[in-house]
C-alpha positions as CSV (number, residue, x, y, z in Angstrom):
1,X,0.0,0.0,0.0
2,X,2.6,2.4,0.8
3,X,4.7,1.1,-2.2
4,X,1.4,2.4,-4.3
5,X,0.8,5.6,-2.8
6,X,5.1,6.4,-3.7
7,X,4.2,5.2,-6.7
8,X,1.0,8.2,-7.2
9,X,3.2,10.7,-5.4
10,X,6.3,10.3,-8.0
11,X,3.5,10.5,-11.1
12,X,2.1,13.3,-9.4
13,X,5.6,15.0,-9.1
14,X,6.1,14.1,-12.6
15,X,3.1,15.6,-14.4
16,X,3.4,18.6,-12.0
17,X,7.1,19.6,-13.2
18,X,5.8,18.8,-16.9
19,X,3.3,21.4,-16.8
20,X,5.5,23.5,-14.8
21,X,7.9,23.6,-17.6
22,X,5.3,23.6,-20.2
23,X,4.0,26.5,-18.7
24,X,7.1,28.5,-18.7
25,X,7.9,27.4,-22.8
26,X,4.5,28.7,-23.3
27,X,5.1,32.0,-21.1
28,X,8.6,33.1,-22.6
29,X,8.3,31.5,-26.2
30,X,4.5,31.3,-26.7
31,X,4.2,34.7,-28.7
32,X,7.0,33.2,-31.1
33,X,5.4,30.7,-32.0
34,X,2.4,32.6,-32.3
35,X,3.8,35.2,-34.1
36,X,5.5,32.5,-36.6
37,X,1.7,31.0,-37.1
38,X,0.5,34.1,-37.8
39,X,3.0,35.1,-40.8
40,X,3.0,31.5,-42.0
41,X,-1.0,32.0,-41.9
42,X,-1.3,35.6,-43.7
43,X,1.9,34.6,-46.3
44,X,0.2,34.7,-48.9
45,X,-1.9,38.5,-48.1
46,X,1.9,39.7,-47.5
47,X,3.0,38.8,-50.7
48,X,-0.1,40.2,-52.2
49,X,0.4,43.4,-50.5
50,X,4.0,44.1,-51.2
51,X,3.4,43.0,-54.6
52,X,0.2,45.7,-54.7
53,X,2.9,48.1,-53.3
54,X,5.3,47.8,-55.5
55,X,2.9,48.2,-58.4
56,X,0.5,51.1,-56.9
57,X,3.5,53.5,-55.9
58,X,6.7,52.4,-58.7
59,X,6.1,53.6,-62.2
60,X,5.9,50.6,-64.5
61,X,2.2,51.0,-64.9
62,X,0.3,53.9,-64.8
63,X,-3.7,55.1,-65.6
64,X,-4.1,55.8,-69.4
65,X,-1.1,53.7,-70.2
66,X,-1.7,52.6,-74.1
67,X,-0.2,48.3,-73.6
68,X,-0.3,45.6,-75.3
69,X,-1.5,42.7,-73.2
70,X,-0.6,39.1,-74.5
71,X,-0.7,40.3,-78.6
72,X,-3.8,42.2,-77.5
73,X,-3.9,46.4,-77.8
74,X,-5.5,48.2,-74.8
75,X,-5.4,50.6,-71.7
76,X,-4.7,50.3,-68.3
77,X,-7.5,52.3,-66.6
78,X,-7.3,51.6,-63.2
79,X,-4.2,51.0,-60.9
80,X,-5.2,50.0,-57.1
81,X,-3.2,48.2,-54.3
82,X,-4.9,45.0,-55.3
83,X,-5.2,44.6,-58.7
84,X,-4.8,46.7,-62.1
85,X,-7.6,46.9,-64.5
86,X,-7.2,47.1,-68.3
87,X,-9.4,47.8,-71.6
88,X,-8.8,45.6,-74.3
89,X,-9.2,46.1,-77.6
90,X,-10.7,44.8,-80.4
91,X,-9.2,45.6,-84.0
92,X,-10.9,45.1,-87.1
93,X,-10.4,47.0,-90.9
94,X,-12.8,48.4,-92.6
95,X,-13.8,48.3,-96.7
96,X,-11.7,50.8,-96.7
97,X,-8.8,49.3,-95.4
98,X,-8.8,51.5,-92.5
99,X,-8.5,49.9,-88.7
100,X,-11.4,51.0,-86.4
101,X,-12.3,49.1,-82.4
102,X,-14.9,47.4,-82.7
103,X,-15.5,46.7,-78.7
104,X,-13.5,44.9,-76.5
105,X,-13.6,43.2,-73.0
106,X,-12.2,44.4,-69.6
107,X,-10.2,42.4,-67.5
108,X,-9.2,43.2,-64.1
109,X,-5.2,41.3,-62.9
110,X,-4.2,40.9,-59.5
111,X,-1.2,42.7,-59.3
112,X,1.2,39.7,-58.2
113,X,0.1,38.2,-61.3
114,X,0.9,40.8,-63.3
115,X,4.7,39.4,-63.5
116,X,3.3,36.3,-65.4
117,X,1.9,38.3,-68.5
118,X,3.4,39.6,-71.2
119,X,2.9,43.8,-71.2
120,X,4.4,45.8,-73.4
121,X,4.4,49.2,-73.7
122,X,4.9,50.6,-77.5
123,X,7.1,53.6,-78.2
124,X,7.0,56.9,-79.5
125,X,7.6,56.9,-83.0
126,X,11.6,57.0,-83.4
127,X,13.0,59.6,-85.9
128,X,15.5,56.5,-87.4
129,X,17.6,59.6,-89.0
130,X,18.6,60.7,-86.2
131,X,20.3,58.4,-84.6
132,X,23.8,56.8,-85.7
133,X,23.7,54.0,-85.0
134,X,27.3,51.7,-86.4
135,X,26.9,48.0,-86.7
136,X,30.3,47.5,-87.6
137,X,29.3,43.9,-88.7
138,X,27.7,42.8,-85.4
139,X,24.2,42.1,-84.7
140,X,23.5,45.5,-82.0
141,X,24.9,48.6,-82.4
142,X,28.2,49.7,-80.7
143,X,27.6,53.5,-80.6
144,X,24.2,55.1,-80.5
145,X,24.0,58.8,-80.1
């Protein structure tokens, strides 16, 4: 009988120190892991929004920006934090040879996917003459002025 009540005493001891030292991870290193949970949880609405901030406040794209979306011409008319919206265009010719929209769709791109399409942005028309450009036998030029 004695030998059994040790025995209750010792598990007692036992599971008390556990908790005990259970308690204390928890205490000191609990908002770690809580705070690891947390980014691991919302990794995906970071990404989003430094993608969304790189997009709204850089440059690259801007409202009223004439593109060309995947072989498709249009306009970016809206730039937010969480997506860019475009205008694309459909081109048709006429009987009279001349190009003319008729209609298009809009589309609306979350901005971390904007990375994965191809957008161009055409140029203003280049003035060939002016620049000097010396091939020299190669491929690129070697001085542009």
């Amino acid at each position: 009988m004695n030998s059994d009540l040790m025995d209750v005493t010792q598990v007692q001891q036992i599971q008390d120190s556990v908790q005990n030292d259970v308690s204390i991870l928890l205490g000191e290193y609990g908002w770690m892991f809580l705070a690891v949970l947390t980014i691991l949880f919302f990794k995906t609405t970071i990404e989003s929004l430094i993608a969304g901030l790189v997009v709204f406040v850089g440059n690259d794209y801007n409202n009223d920006d004439i593109v060309i979306l995947d072989g498709r011409p249009g306009r970016i008319v809206r730039v937010s934090m969480w997506k860019t919206t475009f205008y694309l265009y459909n081109i048709k010719t006429g009987a009279d040879n001349k190009k003319f929209v008729s209609g298009g769709t809009k589309i609306s791109v979350e901005n971390d996917k904007l990375k994965d399409l191809k957008i161009e942005k055409p140029l203003e028309s280049v003035d060939l003459e002016k620049l000097d450009l010396v091939y020299a036998g190669e491929s690129t030029p070697t001085k542009v002025y």
